[in-house]
TORFI-259518 format. One record per residue (C-alpha): residue in three letters; x, y, z. Coordinates in steps of 0.5 Angstrom, whole numbers, padded with zeros to 4 digits, always signed. Example, Ala and Ser with C-alpha at 12.3 -4.5 7.8 and 13.67 -1.06 7.14 Angstrom:
ALA+0025-0009+0016/SER+0027-0002+0014/
This chain:
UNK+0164+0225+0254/UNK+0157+0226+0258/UNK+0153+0223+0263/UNK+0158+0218+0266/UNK+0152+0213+0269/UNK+0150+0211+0261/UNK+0153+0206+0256/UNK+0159+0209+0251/UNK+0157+0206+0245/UNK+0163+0202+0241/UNK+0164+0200+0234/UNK+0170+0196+0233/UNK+0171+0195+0224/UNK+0174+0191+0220/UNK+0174+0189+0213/UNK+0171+0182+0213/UNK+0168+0182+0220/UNK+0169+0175+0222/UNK+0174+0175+0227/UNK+0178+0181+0229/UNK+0173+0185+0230/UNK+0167+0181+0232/UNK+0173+0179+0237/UNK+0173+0186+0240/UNK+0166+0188+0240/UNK+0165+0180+0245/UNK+0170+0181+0249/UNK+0169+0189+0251/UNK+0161+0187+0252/UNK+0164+0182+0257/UNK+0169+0186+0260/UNK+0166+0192+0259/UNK+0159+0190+0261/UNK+0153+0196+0264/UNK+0159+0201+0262/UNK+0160+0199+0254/UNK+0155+0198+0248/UNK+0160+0195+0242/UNK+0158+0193+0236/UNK+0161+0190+0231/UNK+0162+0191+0223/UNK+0165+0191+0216/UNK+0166+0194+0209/UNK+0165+0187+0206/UNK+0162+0183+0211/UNK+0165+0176+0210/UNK+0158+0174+0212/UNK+0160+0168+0217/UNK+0164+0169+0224/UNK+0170+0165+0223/UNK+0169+0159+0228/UNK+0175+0159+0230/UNK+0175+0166+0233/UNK+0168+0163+0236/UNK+0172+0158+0239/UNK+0178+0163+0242/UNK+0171+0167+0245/UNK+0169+0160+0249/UNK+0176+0158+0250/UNK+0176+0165+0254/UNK+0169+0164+0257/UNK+0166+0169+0253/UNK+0160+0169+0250/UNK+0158+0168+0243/UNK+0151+0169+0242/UNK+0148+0172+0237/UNK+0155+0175+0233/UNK+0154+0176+0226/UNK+0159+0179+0221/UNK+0154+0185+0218/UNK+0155+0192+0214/UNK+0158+0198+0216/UNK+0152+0201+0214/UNK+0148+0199+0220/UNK+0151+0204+0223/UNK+0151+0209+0220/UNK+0143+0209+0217/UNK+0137+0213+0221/UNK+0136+0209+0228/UNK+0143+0206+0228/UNK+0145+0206+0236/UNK+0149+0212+0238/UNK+0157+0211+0237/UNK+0162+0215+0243/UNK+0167+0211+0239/UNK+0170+0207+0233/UNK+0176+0203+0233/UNK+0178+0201+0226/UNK+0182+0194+0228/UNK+0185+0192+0221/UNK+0190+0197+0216/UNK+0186+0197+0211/UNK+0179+0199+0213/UNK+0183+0205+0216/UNK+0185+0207+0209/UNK+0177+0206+0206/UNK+0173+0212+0206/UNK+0168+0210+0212/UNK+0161+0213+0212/UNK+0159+0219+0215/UNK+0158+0218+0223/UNK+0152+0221+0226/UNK+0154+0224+0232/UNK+0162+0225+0231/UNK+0164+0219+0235/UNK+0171+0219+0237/UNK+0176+0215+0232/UNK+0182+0210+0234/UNK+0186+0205+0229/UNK+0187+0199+0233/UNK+0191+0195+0228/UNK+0192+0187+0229/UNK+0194+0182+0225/UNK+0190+0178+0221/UNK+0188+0171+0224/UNK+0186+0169+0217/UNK+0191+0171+0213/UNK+0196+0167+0217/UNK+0195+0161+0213/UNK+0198+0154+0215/UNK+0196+0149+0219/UNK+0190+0149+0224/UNK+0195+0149+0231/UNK+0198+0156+0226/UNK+0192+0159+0225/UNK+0190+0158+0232/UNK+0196+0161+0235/UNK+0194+0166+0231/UNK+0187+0167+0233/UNK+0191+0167+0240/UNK+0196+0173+0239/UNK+0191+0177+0237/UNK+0185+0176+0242/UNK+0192+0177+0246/UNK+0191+0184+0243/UNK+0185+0185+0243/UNK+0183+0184+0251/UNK+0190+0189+0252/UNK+0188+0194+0248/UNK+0180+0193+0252/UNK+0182+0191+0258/UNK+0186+0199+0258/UNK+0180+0202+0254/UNK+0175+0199+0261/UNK+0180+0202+0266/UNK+0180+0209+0262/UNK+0177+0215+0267/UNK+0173+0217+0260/UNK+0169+0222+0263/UNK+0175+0226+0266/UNK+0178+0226+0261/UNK+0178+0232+0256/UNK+0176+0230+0248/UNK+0183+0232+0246/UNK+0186+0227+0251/UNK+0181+0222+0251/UNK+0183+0222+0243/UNK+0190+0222+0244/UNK+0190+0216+0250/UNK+0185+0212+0245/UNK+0191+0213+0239/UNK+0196+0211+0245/UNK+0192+0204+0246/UNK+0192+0203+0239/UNK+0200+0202+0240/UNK+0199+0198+0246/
């Protein structure tokens, strides 16, 4: 995957971009921190960060500054930031026909449960909010600890697929 010494660039998608997925992009920024750009995105941005994935971030320690929930189309515009990877984070952006990503990143579904979709009282949807930041950090922490530059590009494909059921 190249120069070992750069930044993988990362873009976590789902539909609405408010919660999975901007979870993702925090957490590896965080945990990934100097190895790791991630960014972000939806088909249908939602507009608005869910509060309560701003407040499972900051339970975590993590920071939240500056997420917002943003287009796909982004990242796939002229001057968009180099992509290595894209991970989709939700099944039913998996099966939307996404843009055409310049540079031929690597793809992964990562799928998880939608916090929001939950419903019930506010301690349910927390718990859910939890469950799937759970997930989430798993699924990164084994994402950081990948040997990404040894590894050939079948492989790295096969084990980035292998994460996703993690």
């Amino acid at each position: 995957m190249g120069d070992e010494h750069k930044a993988y660039g990362v873009l976590f998608l789902c539909t609405g971009n408010s919660a999975r997925s901007v979870m993702s992009e925090s957490l590896l920024n965080h945990r990934g921190a100097g190895r790791f750009r991630a960014c972000s995105a939806g088909s249908h941005p939602t507009g608005r960060v869910n509060p309560l994935a701003i407040e499972q971030l900051e339970r975590a320690g993590i920071p939240t500054a500056g997420l917002r929930s943003k287009s796909w189309d982004e990242f796939a515009a002229p001057g968009a930031p180099h992509l290595d990877f894209i991970f989709t984070v939700c099944d039913n952006a998996a099966g939307e026909a996404c843009p055409l990503w310049p540079g031929q990143p690597v793809t992964a579904h990562w799928g998880v449960p939608d916090p929001p979709a939950v419903g019930g009282s506010e301690d349910d949807q927390r718990k859910a909010f939890h469950e799937a930041f759970v997930t989430l950090a798993r699924r990164i922490d084994l994402l950081v600890d990948l040997p990404i530059q040894d590894l050939d590009a079948p492989t790295l494909a096969q084990r980035l697929r292998e994460i996703g059921r993690a």
